[in-house]
VMD Tcl script that draws the C-alpha trace (Angstrom):
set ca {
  {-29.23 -65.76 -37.22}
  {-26.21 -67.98 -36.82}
  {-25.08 -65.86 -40.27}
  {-25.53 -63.13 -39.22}
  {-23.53 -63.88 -35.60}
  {-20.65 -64.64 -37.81}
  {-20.50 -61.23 -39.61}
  {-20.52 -59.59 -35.80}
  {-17.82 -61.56 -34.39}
  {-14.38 -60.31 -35.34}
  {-16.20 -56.87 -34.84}
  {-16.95 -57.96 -31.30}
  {-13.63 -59.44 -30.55}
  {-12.00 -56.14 -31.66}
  {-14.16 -53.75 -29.53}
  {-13.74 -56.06 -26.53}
  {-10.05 -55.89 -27.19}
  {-10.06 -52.25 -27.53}
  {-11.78 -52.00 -24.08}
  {-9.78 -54.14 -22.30}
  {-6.70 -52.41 -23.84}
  {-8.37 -48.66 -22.82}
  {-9.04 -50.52 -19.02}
  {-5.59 -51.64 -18.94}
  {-3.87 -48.19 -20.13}
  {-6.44 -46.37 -17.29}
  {-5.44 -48.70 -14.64}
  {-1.53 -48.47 -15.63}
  {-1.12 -44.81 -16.03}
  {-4.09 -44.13 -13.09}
  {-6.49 -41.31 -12.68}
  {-4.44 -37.85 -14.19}
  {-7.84 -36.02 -14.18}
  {-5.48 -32.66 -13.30}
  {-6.18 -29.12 -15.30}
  {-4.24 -29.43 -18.21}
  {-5.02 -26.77 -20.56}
  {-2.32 -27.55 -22.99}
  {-3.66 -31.34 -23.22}
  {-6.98 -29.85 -23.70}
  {-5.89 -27.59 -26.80}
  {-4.26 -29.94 -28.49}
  {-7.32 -32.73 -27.92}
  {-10.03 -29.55 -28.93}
  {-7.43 -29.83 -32.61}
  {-5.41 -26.15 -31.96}
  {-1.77 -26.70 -32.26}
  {0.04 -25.42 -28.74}
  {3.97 -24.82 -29.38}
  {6.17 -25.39 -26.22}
  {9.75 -24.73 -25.96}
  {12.27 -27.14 -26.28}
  {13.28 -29.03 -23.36}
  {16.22 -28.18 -23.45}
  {16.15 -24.49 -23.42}
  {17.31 -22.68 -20.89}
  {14.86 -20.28 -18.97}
  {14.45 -16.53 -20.04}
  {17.60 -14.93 -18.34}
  {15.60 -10.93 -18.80}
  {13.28 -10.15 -16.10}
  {9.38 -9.58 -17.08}
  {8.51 -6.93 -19.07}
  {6.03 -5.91 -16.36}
  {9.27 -5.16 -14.06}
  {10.84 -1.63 -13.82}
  {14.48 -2.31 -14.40}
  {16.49 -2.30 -11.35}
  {17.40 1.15 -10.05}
  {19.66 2.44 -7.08}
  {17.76 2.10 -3.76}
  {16.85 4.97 -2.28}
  {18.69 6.77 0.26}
  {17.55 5.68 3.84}
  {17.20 8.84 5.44}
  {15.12 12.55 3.64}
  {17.68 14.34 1.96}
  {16.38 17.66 3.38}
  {13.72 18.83 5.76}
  {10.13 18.24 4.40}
  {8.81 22.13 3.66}
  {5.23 22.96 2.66}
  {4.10 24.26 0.11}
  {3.91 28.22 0.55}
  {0.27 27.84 -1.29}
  {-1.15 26.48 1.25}
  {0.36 27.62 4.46}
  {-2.27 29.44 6.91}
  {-1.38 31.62 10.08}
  {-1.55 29.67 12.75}
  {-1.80 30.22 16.95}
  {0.55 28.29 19.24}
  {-0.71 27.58 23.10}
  {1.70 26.11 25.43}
  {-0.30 23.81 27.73}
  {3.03 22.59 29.51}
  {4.96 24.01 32.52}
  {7.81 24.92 30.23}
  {7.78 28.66 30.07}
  {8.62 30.38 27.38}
  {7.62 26.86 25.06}
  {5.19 28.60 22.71}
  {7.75 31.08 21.74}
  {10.76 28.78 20.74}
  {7.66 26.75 19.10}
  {6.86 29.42 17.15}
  {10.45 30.48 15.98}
  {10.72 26.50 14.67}
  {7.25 27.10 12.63}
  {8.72 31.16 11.39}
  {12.11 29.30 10.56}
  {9.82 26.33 8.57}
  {8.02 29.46 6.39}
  {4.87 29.48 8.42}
  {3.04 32.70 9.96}
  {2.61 32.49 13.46}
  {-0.36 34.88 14.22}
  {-0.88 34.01 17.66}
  {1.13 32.82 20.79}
  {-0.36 32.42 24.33}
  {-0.30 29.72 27.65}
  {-3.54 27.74 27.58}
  {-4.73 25.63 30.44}
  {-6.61 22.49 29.41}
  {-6.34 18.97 28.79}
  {-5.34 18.21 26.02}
  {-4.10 14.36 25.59}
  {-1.02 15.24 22.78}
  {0.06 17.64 21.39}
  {-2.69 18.53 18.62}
  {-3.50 21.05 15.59}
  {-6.89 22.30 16.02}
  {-7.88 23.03 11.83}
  {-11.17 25.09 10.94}
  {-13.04 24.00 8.15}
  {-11.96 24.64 4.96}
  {-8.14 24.46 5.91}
  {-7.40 21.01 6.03}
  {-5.14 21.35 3.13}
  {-2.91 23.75 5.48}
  {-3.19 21.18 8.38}
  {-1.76 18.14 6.42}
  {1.22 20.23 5.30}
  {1.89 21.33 8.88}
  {2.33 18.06 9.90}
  {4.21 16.74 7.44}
  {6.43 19.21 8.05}
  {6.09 19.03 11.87}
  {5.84 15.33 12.55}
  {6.05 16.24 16.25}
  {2.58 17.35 15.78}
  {0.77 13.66 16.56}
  {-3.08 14.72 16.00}
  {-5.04 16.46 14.02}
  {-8.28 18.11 15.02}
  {-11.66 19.88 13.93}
  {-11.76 23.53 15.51}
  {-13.64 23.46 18.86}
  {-14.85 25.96 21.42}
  {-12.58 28.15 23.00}
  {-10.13 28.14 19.80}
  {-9.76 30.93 17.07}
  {-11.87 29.37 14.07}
  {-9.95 32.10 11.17}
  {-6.37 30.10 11.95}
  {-4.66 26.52 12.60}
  {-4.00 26.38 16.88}
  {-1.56 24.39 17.81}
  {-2.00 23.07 21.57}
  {1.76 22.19 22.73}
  {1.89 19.38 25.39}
  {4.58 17.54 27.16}
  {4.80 15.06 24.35}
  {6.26 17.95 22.21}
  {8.51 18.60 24.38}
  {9.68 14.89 24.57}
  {10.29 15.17 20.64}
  {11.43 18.33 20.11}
  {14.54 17.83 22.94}
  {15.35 14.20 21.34}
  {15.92 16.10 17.90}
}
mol new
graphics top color blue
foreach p $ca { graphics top sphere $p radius 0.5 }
foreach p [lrange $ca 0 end-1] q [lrange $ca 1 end] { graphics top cylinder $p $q radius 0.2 }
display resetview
């Protein structure tokens, strides 16, 4: 056995060695247990290229970018207009105590390309000034107010209002836009 413990020796001596030197290097350089995946590539034996220290960053935006165009201009260039396609007639009520509302209302919506069918005084309450839409003519309703921002709600048709045509019920809100303009 003694033989045999002096074959083993140097070979024990150099793997003691080799962990104390592995301990020492661990301790020194601590814990970098971080995702690395360019460490990990080169340990799994692929070759990873990276630049050059030296080299200066990429001075061309990302190909992923739009190249840099004038901004646009801050205000519409024109009046939004609907499309003539898919304009319906519509009815204007005037629920305010502005007389005479539902008829410069409805010169606004002639001069903006749109039919008005309908013009009357309506007594209700409605909370703002609202486009009542029947089915099937949402399409109409959306362009409207686009076009007409001052309208500030859109609606399904209801009971007492003509189901063959957009209504527009005009309350003192309209007003309130339409004189700020």
């Amino acid at each position: 056995m003694s033989d045999r413990l002096q074959r083993l020796w140097p070979s024990l001596v150099a793997l003691a060695g080799t962990v104390a030197v592995v301990l020492a290097l661990l301790w020194y350089f601590g814990d970098d247990t971080g995702d690395n995946s360019a460490d990990d590539d080169a340990a799994a034996g692929e070759t990873v290229e990276e630049p050059p220290a030296t080299e200066p960053p990429p001075t061309e935006p990302p190909a992923t970018e739009p190249p840099a165009t004038e901004p646009p201009p801050e205000e519409p260039t024109g009046p939004v207009t609907a499309d003539p396609e898919v304009m319906e007639p519509l009815g204007v009520l005037n629920q305010t105590s502005e007389d005479g509302l539902e008829e410069r209302a409805s010169e606004r919506f002639q001069e903006g390309g749109w039919e008005v069918a309908a013009m009357s005084g309506f007594t209700g309450e409605v909370p703002e000034t609202t486009v009542y839409v029947p089915e099937g003519m949402e399409e109409a309703a959306d362009a409207l107010v686009a076009q007409f921002p001052e309208i500030g709600r859109v609606m399904p048709t209801v009971e007492p209002f003509n189901d063959t045509r957009l209504v527009i019920v005009l309350v003192d809100d309209y007003l309130d836009e339409v004189d700020s303009q």
